[in-house]
N, C-alpha and C positions, 0 to 999 in steps of 0.2 A: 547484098543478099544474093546468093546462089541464084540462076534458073532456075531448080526443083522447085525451090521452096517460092518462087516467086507465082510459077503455075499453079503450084499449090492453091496461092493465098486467092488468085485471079478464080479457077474452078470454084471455091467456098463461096466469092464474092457473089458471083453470078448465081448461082445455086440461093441465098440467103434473098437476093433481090427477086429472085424466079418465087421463092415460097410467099412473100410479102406480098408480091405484085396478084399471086393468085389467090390469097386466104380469104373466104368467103365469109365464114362465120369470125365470132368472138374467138372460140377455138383455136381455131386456127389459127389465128391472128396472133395468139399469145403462145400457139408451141411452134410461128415462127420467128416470133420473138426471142423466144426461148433457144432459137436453132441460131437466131443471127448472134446471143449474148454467147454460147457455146463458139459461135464460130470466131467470133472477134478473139476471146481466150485462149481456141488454139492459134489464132494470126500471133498476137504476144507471146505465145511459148515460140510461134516460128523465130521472132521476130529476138531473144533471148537468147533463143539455142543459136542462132545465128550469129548474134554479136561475141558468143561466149566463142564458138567456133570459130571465127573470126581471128579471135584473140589469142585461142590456143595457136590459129596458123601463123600469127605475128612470131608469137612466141622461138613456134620451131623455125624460122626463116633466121631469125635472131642467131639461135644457138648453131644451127648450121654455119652460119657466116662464122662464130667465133670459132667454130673448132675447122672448119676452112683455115682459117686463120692458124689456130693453133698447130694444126699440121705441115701448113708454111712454117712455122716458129721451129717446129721439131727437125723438118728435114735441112732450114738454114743452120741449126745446132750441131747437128751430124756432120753437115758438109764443114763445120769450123772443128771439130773435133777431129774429122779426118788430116785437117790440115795442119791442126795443133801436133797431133801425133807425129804425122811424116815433119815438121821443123825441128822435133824434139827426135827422131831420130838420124837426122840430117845431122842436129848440133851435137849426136854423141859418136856419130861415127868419126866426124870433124876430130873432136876431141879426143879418139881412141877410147871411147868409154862403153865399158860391155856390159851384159847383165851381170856376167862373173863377177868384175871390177863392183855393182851397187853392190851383190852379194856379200863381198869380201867386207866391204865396210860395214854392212848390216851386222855381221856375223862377228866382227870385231867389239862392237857396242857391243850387242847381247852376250857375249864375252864379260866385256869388262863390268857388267851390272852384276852377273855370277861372281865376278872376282878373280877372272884372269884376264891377262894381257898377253894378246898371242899376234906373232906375226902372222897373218893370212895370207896364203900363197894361191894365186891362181893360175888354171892352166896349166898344171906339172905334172910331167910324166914320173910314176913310183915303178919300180924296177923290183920286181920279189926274187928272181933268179935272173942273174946278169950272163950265167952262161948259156942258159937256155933262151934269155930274152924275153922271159917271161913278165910283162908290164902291163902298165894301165895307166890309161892318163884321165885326171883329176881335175873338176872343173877348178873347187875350193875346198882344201883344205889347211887346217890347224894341228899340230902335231901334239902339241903340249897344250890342252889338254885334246886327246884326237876328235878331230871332227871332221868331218867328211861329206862335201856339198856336192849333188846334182843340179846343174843350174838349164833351165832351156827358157826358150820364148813364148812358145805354145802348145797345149796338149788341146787336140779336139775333139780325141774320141777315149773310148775305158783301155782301147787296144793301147792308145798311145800313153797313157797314162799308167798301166801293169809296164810295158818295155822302161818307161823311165824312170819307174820305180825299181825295178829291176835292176838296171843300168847302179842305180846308187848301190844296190845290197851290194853288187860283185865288189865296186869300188871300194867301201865300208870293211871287203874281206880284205881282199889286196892289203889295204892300209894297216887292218891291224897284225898281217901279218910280218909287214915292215916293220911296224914300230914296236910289235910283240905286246901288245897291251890291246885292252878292251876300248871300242871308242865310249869317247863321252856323250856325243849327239850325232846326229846322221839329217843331214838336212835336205829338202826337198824344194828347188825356187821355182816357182811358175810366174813368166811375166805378165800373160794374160790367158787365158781362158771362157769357154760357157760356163751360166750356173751350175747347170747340170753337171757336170765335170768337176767344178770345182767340189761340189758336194759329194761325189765319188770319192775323189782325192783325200779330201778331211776326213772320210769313214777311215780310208786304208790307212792314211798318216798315225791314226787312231788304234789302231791294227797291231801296226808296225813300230811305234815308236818312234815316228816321224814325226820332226818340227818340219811345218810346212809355208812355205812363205809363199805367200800370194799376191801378186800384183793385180790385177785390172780384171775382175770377170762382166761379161754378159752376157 
């Protein structure tokens, strides 16, 4: 039981004893009776409200400790997630393996479900005027049927997300002006990004005619 509520009950007690000790008549006697039955009723509501209170404060001591807990749990998850990430990109630099490179292969499947089988080229510079030197270079591209892939790691803001969408249109021109034909898809990879962002990105993909491949957002 709390202090307050203990003074409380002591102040009543004394008070109740004081009225009894002095009731001269029947009267009296009976409204302090009547004052100690009152009083004993609020001691039991103290005595109630206190155990409930008690238990509400078990309660939250409880839930504290679990999400204590829990927020250990989340920031051990983080710190394995950061380390998961940095081995996996440890094993792809090892490997020579880029995001172009996952792209190419993506882009080759979703290809062949459409019904073509195309060599995917990465990283190639396209030449539109070889006297002027007029080029471009191309992260992934498909010639037959044309496609045309902007590939990067990170977009964090809208600025950097218009520039690399950008980046593809020019690309997209170049190419069908080499190949003299309209492209078939114009693709856009993002490896990781924020929600926010990504949700940007799928408006303008949407916009534009953009397939957009998205890896990792948060």
């Amino acid at each position: 039981m709390s202090e307050d509520l203990k003074r409380i009950e002591e102040a009543v007690e004394r008070a109740v004893r004081r009225a009894l000790a002095e009731a001269r008549t029947e009267d009296l006697r009976i409204l302090a009776e009547a004052v100690k039955t009152l009083a004993d009723y609020v001691r039991e509501g103290f005595k109630l409200f206190n155990e409930r209170f008690e238990g509400v404060d078990k309660r939250l001591s409880s839930l504290e400790k679990r999400l204590s807990s829990l927020e250990n749990e989340v920031k051990r998850l983080k710190s394995d997630i950061r380390y998961l990430t940095s081995a996996v990109n440890e094993i792809k630099s090892a490997l020579g393996v880029t995001m172009e490179d996952y792209t190419a292969v993506w882009l080759s499947r979703w290809l062949e479900e459409k019904g073509y089988k195309c060599d995917v080229r990465t990283r190639i510079t396209i030449v539109v005027n070889p006297t002027t030197g007029d080029s471009r270079e191309v992260d992934v591209i498909c010639w037959n049927p044309l496609v045309v892939g902007e590939v990067t790691t990170t977009i964090r803001t809208v600025e950097e997300a218009e520039r690399e969408i950008g980046k593809l249109l020019d690309s997209v021109a170049y190419a069908e002006k080499v190949a003299g034909v309209k492209h078939y898809a114009k693709i856009l990879a993002v490896e990781v990004a924020p929600s926010e962002i990504t949700e940007y990105l799928e408006r303008r993909a949407r916009e534009l005619d953009i397939t957009l491949v998205l890896g990792r957002r948060y």
